[in-house]
C-alpha positions in Angstrom: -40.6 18.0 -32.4 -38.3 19.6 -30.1 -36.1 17.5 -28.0 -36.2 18.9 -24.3 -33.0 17.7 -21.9 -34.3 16.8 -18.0 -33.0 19.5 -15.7 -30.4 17.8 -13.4 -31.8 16.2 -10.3 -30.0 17.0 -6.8 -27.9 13.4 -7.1 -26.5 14.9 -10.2 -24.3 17.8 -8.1 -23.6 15.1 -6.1 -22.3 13.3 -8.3 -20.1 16.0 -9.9 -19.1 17.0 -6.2 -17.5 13.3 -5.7 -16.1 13.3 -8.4 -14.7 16.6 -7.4 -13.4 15.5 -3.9 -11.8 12.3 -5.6 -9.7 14.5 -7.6 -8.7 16.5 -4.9 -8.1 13.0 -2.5 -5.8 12.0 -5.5 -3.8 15.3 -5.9 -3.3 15.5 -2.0 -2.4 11.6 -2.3 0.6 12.7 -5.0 1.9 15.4 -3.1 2.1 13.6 -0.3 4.0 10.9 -2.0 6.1 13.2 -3.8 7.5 14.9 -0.3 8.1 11.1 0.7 9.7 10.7 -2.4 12.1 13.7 -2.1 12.8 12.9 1.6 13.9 9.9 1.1 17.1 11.0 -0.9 17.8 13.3 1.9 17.4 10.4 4.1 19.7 8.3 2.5 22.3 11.4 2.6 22.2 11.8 6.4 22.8 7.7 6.7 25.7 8.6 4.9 27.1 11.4 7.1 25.8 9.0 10.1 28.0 5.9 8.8 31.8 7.5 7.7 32.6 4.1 6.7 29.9 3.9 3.6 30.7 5.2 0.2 29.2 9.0 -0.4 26.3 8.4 -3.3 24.8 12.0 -4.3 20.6 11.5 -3.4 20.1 10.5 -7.4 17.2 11.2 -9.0 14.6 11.0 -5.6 14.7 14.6 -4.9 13.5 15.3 -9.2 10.8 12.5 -8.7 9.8 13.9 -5.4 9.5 17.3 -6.4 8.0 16.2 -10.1 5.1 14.4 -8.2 4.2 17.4 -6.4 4.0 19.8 -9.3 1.7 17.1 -10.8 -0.4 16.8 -7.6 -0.5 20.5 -7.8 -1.4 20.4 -11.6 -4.5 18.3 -10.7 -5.7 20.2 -8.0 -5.8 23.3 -10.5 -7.4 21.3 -12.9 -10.2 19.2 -11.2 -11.4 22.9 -9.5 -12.0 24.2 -13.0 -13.5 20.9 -14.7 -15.6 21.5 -11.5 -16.5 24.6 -12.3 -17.4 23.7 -15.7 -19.3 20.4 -15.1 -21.6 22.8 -12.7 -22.1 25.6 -15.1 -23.1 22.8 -18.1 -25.6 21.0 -15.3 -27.1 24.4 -14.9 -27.0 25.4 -18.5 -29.4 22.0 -19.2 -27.3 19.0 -18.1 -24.3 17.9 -19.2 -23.4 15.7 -21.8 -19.8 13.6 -21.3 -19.0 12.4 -24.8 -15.6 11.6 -24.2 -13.1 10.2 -21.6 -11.9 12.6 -19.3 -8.8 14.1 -20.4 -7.4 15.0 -17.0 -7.8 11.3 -15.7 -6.2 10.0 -18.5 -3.4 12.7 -18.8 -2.5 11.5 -15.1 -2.5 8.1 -15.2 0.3 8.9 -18.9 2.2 11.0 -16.4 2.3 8.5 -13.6 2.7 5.5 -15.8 6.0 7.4 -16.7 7.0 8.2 -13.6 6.4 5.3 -12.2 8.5 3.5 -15.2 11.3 5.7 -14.4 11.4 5.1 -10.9 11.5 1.7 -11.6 14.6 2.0 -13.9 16.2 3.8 -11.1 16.1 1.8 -8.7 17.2 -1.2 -11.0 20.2 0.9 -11.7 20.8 1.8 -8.0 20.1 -1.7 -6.9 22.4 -3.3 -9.5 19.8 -5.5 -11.2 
């Protein structure tokens, strides 16, 4: 007996397609955050110039965080469009069938975890904890 896959139903685009605009809500969120991120340090530089009287302190590390967040937010736009593109052409092809975590999701929340870690350490070493 031959084992016959249901053809995707409408939702099942859908679904793909939220999926899809989630992706691309989170990479816009990261670069966003990542120009925050490297402004900051630019901020802090023209307090400086502003206030003679306060120590100079180079921008640190905010400006390679910044700019790292944004290459990852760029990195996942990239990435989501083709997963896209791929989830489509395997609902077409007969459905797809996810077997296994999605490696983008999970490769992004290792990268952030890091960042995130590292940012943390830096601004315990900037704040003198």
């Amino acid at each position: 007996m031959q084992d016959v896959q249901p053809r995707p139903s409408f939702s099942d685009y859908l679904a793909v397609e939220r999926t899809f605009l989630a992706w691309i809500r989170t990479a816009l969120a990261l670069m966003g955050f990542g120009f925050v991120v490297a402004r900051f340090g630019l901020f802090l530089r023209e307090l400086q110039l502003a206030q003679p009287t306060l120590p100079a302190r180079s921008p640190g590390l905010s400006l390679w965080f910044g700019t790292a967040l944004i290459v990852l937010g760029t990195l996942v736009s990239v990435s989501s469009a083709w997963r896209h593109v791929r989830l489509v052409r395997d609902l077409e092809a007969g459905g797809a069938l996810l077997r296994r975590p999605s490696r983008p999701a999970v490769g992004v929340a290792l990268v952030l975890a890091t960042v995130g870690a590292a940012m943390v350490g830096y601004v315990a070493r900037e704040l003198r904890w």
